[in-house]
Short mmCIF file of the C-alpha atoms (twelve columns), coordinates in Angstrom:
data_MODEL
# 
_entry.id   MODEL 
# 
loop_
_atom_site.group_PDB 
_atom_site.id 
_atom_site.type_symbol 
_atom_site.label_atom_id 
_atom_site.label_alt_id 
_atom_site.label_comp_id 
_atom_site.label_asym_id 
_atom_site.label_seq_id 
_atom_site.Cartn_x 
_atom_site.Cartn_y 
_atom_site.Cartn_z 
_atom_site.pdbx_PDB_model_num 
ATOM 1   C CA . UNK A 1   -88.301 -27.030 -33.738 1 
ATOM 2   C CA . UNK A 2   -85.286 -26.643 -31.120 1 
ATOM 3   C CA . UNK A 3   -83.966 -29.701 -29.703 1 
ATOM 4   C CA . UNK A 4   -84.738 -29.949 -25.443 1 
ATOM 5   C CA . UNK A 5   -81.767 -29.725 -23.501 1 
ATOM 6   C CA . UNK A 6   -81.445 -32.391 -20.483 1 
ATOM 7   C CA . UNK A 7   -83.246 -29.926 -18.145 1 
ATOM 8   C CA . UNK A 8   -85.943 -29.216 -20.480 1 
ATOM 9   C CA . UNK A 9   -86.705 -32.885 -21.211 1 
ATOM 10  C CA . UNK A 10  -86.372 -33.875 -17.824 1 
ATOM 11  C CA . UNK A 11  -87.766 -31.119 -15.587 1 
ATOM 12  C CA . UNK A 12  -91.358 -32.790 -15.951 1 
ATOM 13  C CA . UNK A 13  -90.161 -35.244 -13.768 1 
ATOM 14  C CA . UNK A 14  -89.940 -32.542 -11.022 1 
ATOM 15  C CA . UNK A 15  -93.729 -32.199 -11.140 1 
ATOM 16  C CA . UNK A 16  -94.778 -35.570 -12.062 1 
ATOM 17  C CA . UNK A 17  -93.879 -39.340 -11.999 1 
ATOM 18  C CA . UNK A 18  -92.813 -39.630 -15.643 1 
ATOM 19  C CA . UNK A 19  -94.462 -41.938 -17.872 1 
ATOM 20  C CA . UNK A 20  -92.045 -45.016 -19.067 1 
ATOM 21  C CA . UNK A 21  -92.978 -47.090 -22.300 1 
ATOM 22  C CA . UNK A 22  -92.954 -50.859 -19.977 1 
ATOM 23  C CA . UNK A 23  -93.604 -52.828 -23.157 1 
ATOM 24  C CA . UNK A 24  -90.778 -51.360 -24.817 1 
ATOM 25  C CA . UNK A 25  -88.681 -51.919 -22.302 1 
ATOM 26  C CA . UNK A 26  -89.787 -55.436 -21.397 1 
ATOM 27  C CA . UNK A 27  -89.550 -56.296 -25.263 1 
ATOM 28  C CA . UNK A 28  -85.828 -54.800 -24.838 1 
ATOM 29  C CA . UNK A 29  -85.203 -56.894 -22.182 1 
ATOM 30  C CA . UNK A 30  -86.364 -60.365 -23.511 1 
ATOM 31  C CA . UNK A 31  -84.005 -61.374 -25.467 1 
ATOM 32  C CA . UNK A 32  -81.394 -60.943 -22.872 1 
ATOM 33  C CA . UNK A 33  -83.084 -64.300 -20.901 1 
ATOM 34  C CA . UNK A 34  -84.270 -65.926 -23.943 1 
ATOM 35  C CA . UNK A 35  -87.629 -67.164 -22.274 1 
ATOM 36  C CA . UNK A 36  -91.730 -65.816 -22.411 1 
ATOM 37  C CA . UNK A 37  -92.550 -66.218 -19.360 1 
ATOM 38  C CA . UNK A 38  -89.653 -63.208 -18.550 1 
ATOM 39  C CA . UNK A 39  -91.498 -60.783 -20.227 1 
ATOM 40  C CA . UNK A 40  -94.431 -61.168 -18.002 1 
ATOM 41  C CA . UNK A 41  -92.640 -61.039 -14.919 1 
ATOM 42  C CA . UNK A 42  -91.018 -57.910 -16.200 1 
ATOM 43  C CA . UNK A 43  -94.273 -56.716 -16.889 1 
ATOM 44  C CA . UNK A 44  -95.563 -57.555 -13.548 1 
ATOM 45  C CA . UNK A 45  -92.213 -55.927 -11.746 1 
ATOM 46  C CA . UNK A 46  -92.257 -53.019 -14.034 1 
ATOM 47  C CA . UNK A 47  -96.461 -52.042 -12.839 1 
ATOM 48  C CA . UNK A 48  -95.575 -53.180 -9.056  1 
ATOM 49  C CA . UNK A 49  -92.689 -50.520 -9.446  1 
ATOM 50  C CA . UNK A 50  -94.871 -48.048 -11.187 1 
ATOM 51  C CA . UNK A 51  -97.481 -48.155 -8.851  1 
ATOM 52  C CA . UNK A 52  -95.561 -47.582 -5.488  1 
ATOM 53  C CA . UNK A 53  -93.332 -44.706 -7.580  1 
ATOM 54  C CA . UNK A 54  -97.294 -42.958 -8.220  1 
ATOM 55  C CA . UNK A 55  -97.915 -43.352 -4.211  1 
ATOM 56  C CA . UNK A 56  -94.362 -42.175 -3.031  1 
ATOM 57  C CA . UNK A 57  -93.068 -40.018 -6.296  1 
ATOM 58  C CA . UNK A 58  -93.312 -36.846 -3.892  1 
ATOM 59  C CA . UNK A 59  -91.594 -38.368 -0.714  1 
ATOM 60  C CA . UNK A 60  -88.078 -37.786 -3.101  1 
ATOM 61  C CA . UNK A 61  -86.506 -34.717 -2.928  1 
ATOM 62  C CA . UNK A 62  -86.890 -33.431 -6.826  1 
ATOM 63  C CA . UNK A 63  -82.962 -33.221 -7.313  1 
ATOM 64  C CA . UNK A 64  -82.594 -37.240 -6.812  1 
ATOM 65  C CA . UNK A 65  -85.801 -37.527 -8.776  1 
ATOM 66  C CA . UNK A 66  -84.250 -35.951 -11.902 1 
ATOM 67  C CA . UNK A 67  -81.091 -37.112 -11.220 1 
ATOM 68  C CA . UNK A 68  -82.822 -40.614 -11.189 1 
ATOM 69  C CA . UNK A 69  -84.712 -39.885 -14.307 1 
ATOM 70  C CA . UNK A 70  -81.909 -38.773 -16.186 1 
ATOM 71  C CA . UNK A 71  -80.083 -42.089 -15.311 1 
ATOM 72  C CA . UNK A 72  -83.040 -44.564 -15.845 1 
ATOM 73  C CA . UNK A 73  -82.806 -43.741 -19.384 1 
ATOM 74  C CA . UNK A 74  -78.765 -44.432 -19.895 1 
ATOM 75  C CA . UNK A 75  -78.948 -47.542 -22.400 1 
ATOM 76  C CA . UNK A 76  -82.531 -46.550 -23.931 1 
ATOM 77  C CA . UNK A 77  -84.799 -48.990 -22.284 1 
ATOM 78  C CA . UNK A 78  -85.886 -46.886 -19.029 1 
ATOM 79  C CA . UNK A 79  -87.328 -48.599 -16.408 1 
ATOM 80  C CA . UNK A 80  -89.617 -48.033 -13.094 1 
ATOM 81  C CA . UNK A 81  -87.904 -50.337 -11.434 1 
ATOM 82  C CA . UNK A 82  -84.735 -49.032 -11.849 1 
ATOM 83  C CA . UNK A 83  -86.183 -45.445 -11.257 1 
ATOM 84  C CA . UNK A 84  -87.517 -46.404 -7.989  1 
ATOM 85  C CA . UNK A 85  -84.372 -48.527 -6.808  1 
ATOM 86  C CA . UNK A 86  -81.856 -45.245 -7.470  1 
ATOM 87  C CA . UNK A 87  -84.444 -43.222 -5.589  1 
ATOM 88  C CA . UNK A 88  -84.730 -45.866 -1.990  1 
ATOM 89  C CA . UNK A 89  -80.780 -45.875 -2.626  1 
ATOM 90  C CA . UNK A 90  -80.076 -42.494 -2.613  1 
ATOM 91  C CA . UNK A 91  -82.642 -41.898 0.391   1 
ATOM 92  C CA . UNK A 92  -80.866 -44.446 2.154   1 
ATOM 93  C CA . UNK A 93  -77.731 -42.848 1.359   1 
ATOM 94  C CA . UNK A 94  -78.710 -39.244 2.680   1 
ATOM 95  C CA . UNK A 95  -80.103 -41.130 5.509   1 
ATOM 96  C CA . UNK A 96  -77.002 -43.000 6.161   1 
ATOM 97  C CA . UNK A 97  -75.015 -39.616 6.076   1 
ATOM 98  C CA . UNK A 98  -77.691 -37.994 8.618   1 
ATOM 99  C CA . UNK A 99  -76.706 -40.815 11.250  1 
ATOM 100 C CA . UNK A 100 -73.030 -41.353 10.571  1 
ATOM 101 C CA . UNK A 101 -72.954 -37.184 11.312  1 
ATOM 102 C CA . UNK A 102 -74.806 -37.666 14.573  1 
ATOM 103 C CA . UNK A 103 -72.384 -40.793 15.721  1 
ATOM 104 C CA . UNK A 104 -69.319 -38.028 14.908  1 
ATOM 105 C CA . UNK A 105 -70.951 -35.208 16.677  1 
ATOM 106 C CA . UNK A 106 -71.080 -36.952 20.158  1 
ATOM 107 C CA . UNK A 107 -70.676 -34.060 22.549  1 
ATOM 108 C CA . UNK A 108 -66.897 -33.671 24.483  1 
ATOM 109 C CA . UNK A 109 -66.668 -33.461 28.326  1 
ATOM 110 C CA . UNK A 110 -65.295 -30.316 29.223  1 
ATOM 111 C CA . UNK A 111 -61.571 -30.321 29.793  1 
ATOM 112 C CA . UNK A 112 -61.180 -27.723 32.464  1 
ATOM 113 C CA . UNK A 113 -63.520 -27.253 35.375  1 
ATOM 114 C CA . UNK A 114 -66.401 -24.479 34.624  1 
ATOM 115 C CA . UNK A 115 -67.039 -22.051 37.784  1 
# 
């Protein structure tokens, strides 16, 4: 069977929010803080995440959302939270870009008299 290449294995996440193994990634992340009780908040911040990513997945333009995608998975422990936090930063971003254009665009007075 041929391997995917990164736009095969990721272009599902053009058409749908893509589905992230939390446990896993929890269980990854536990041993990193050494207590129980971090597991469940990562649980807990890991389904908040997923749930607002399923209610807003198609307000991201799909080029950020596979960009985003692609990156979550960097380190092998991929993560809704950090999905949806590299999506609101790179909407913030274009947005950011969209007003510092219209601050640089202010309009000129003529320098010469019209008739």
């Amino acid at each position: 069977m041929p391997r995917e290449t990164s736009n095969e294995a990721f272009g599902p996440a053009l058409k749908a929010l893509p589905k992230l193994d939390i446990k896993g990634t929890c269980r990854r992340a536990q041993p990193l803080t050494g207590q129980q009780s971090a597991y469940q908040g990562c649980i807990n911040d890991e389904t908040d995440a997923q749930r607002e990513l399923s209610r807003t997945w198609f307000d991201f333009k799909p080029g950020p959302r596979s960009t985003c995608t692609q990156e979550t998975h960097i380190g092998g422990a991929p993560s809704y939270v950090e999905l949806l936090t590299c999506l609101q930063l790179d909407k913030q971003a274009v947005e950011a870009q969209i007003e510092n254009k219209k601050q640089l665009n202010v309009p000129q007075a003529p320098t010469e008299p019209q008739e």
